[in-house]
N, C-alpha and C positions, 0 to 999 in steps of 0.2 A: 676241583680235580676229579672227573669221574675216572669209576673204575674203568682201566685199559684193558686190554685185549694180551695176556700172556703176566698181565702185572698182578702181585698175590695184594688182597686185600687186606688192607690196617686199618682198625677201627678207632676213633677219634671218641674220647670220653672226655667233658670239659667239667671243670668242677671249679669253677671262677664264682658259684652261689654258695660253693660250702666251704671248701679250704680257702680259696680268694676272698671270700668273706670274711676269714677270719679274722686276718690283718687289719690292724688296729687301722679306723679310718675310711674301713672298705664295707662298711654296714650300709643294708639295702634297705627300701621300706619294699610291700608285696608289690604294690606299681610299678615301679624301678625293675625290681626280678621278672615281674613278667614281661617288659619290654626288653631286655637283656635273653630272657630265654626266647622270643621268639625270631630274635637275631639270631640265638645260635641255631636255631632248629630251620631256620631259614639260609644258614650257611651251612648247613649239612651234617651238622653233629648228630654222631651216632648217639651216644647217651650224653644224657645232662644227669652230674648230681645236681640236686634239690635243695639238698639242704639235710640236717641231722633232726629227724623230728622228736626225737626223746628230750632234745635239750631244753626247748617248754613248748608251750601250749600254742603261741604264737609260731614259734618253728615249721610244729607239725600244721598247722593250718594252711601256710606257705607252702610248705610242701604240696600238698592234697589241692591247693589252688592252681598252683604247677601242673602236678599231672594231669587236671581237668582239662587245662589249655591246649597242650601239645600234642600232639598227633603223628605225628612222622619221625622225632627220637623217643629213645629209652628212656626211663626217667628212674634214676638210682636214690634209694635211698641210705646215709650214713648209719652205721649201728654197732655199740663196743658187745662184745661176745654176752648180755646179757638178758632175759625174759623180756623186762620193761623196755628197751630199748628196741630189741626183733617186733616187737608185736606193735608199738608204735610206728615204728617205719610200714609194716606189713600197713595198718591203716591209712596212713598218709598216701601210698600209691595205689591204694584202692581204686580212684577213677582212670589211673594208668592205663591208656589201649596196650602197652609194654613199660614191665618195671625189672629191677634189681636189688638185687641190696648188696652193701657191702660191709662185711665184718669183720672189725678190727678185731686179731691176735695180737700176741705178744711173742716176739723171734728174739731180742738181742738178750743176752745176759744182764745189763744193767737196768732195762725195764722191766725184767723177773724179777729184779732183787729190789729196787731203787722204786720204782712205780707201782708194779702192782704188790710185791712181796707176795710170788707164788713158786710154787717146784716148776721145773720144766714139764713134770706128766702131770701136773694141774693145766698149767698152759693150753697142753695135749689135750686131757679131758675137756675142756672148759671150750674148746675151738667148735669139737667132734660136736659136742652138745650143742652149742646154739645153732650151726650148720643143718643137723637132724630138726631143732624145732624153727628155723627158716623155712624149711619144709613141708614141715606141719601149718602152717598157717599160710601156704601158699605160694609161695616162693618156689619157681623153678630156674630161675635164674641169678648163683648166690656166690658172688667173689668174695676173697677171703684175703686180708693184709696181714700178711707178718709185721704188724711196725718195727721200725728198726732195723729193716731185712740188712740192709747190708754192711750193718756192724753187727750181725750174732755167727752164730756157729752153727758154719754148713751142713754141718751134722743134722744138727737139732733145729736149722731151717727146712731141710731135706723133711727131718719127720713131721712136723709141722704143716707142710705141704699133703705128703702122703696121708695126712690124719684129715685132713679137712677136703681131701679126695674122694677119700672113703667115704665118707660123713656126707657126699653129695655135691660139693661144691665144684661151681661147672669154669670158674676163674680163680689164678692165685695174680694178688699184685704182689708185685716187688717195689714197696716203698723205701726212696732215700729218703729218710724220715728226717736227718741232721743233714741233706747235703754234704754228705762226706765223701762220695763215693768220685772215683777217676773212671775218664773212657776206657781206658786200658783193662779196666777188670769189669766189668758190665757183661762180656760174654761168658765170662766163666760162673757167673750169678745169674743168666739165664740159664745156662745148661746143668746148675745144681736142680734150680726148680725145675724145669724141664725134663730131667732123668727120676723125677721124685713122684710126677703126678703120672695117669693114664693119657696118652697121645689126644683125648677128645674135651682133656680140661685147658682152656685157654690160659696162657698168661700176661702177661700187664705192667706196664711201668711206671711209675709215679716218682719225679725227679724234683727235689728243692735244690734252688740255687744259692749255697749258702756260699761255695766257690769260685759260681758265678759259672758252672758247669751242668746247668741242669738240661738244658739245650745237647749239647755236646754227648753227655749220658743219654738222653733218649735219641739220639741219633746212633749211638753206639747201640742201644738197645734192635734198634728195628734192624741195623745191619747182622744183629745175631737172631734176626727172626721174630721176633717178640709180634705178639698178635695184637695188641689194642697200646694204645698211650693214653696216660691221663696228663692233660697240659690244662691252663687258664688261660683266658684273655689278656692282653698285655705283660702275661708273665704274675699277674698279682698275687698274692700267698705269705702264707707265713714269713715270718723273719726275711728273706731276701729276697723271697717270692717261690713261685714254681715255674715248670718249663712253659716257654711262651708259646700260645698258640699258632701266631703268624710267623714268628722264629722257625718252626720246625715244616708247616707247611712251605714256605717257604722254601725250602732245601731239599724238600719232597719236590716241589714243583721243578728247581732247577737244577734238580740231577735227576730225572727216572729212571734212567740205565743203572747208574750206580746202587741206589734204593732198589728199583725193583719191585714197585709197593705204588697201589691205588687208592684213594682215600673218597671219599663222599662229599668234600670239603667245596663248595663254590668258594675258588680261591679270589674273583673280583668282590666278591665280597669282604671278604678280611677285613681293609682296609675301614671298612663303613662301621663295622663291628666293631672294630679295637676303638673307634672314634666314639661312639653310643656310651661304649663303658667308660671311657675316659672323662666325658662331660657329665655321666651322673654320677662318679667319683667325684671330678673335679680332681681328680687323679693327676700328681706332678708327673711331666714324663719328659725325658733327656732328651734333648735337639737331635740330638744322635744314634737315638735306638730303632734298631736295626728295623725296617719294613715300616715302621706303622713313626717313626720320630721325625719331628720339622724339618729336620735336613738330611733324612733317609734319601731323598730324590731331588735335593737342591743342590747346588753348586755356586760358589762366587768366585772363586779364581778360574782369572783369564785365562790361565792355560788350557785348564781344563774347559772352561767352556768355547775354547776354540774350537776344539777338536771334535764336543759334542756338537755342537752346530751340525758339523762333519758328519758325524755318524756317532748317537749317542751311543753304542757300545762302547766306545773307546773310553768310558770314565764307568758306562753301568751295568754290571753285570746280570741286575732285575730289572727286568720293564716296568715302570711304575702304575701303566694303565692294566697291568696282569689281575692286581689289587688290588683296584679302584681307586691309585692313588694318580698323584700327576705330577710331572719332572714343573722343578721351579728350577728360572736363571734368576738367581738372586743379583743385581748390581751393587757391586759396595769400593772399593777405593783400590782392589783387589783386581777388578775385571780388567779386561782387556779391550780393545776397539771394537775385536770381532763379535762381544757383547752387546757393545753400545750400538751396533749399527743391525743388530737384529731387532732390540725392544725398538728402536728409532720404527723398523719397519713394522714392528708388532702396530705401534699408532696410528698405521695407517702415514703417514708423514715420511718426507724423501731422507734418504741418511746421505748426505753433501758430505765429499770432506774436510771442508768447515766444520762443519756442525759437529760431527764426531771428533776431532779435535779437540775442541773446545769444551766439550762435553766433557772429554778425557781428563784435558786438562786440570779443567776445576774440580771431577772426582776423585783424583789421585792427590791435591791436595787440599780433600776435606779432612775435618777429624773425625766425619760420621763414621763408621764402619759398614754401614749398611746403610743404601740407598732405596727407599718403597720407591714401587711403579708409581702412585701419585704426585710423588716429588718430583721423581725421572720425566715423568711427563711435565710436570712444568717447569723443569729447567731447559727441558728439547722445546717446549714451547716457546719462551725467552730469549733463548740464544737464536731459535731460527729468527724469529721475531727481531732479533738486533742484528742479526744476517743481510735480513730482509730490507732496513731501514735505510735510508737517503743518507749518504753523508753530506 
């Protein structure tokens, strides 16, 4: 989806190698990662995170292997507010043609007290300070997360924001750290951060779907303006996951008017992507999930595939080759005639109404539920065949 002509730019940050990684399951070897990144960076991602290189040795090498590769995205690295951790990342994107880093804060009250056991103006101090030595070792391009942004207090997320404004930082993300957050209050937690920092520091959204709304939230985010999204491949991440990549393109694609917003995104590619990650996962994934799932653009009931025959809008509201994906007529005991006598024609072979009949017949009372095109074709072959014969 390039950028249009009157449409404001939203910048696409994928982090399917450091938060999707996390998820118990979703471990990469370097191989795997770099085939991964250069799908995304061939699908148009603005920044890839990397990966968190302070966590060992092996991390940051993956990382620093990453940045050597990629050429055309940003390449971010993860870092909690301290020395060893900034200066590690700062290393690992050393062969970056463009880097970032991103620096986890501390915003709610229950991670001041419960996790890290600090004051809120340690918090303050402690943001200000690694934002200043980001700087120092090079860093001109230095986002900063409140974890927890949208269970703490707007107060003391507001100053949070303004202290690591000060201190240099040219992005604030708003992480739903717990997935807790509703579409309905998303705009009033852009315009906290928004009214906190200077008009030339970007903000950012980061949605887990522990609701199973993290979608829904960055969608709400970009309709209040939000300048970058952070999503993953398939949705992968923590506990329920985070916002799906193809999910929100997706909705980008088939609303522009409403959005408003240009993305960098080759959206025919999506499809090939979410596919890549899924097989070096070996990733389970729902017959049913939206854009990129086995029956995202399949159909077996006759009704509906009457009508599609007709004019596939009438059942799809995506085009499935937009993707890279492709509309399937599944046959199963469900279909209807005007099914059978399209695959009849797919064969190459005449659809008599005999043949579809009988065809009918016998699939409405199978117990299979589902008929493959190999069977179909040897049952049309069969019956023509006994069509055909001398009595």
């Amino acid at each position: 989806m390039s950028t249009g002509s009157g449409l404001r730019p939203l910048t696409i940050f994928d982090t399917s190698l450091r938060d999707g990684e996390q998820a118990p399951g979703n471990a990469m070897t370097l191989a795997q990662k770099l085939r991964i990144v250069r799908e995304l960076e061939a699908l148009g991602v603005n920044t890839i995170e990397a990966g968190f290189p302070a966590a060992s040795d092996s991390d940051l090498a993956a990382v620093r292997a990453i940045a050597e590769a990629v050429r055309d995205s940003r390449i971010c690295a993860f870092a909690r507010a301290s020395r060893t951790d900034i200066e590690a990342a700062a290393k690992a994107v050393e062969p970056a043609r463009a880097s970032q880093i991103e620096i986890l804060g501390v915003a709610s009250e229950i991670h001041l007290r419960h996790k890290r056991q600090i004051s809120r103006q340690q918090a303050l101090e402690e943001i200000e300070g690694a934002v200043e030595l980001a700087r120092r070792v090079g860093f001109d391009d230095i986002c900063v997360a409140p974890e927890d942004a949208t269970r703490a207090d707007p107060a003391f997320l507001g100053a949070m924001c303004t202290a690591a404004a000060r201190a240099g930082a040219t992005m604030i993300l708003i992480p739903d750290t717990v997935g807790c957050l509703l579409p309905g209050r998303v705009a009033a937690l852009v315009e906290t951060v928004r009214a906190s920092v200077p008009a030339a520091v970007k903000v950012a959204m980061h949605a887990h779907d522990d609701l199973g709304l993290a979608v829904a939230n960055t969608l709400a985010a970009i309709e209040a303006g939000i300048d970058e999204i952070q999503v993953t491949l398939c949705g992968i991440g923590e506990r329920a996951g985070n916002c799906a990549l193809e999910e929100v393109v997706a909705a980008l694609a088939a609303h522009p008017a409403h959005f408003g917003r240009s993305t960098t995104i080759d959206v025919r590619r999506v499809y090939a992507a979410c596919r890549l990650l899924i097989e070096t996962l070996a990733l389970p994934m729902a017959r049913g999930k939206a854009v990129i799932g086995e029956n995202a653009f399949a159909t077996a009931a006759g009704i509906h595939q009457a009508a599609i025959i007709r004019n596939p809008q009438t059942y799809e509201f995506l085009e499935p080759d937009m993707f890279g994906a492709e509309r399937r007529m599944v046959i199963s005991r469900h279909s209807g005639r005007h099914a059978l006598k399209a695959k009849i024609e797919a064969f190459g072979l005449a659809p008599t109404p005999g043949l579809i009949e009988s065809l009918y017949r016998e699939l409405t009372a199978s117990a299979e539920p589902v008929c493959s095109d190999s069977t179909l074709r040897s049952l049309v072959l069969r019956n023509a065949a006994e069509a055909a014969a001398p009595v």
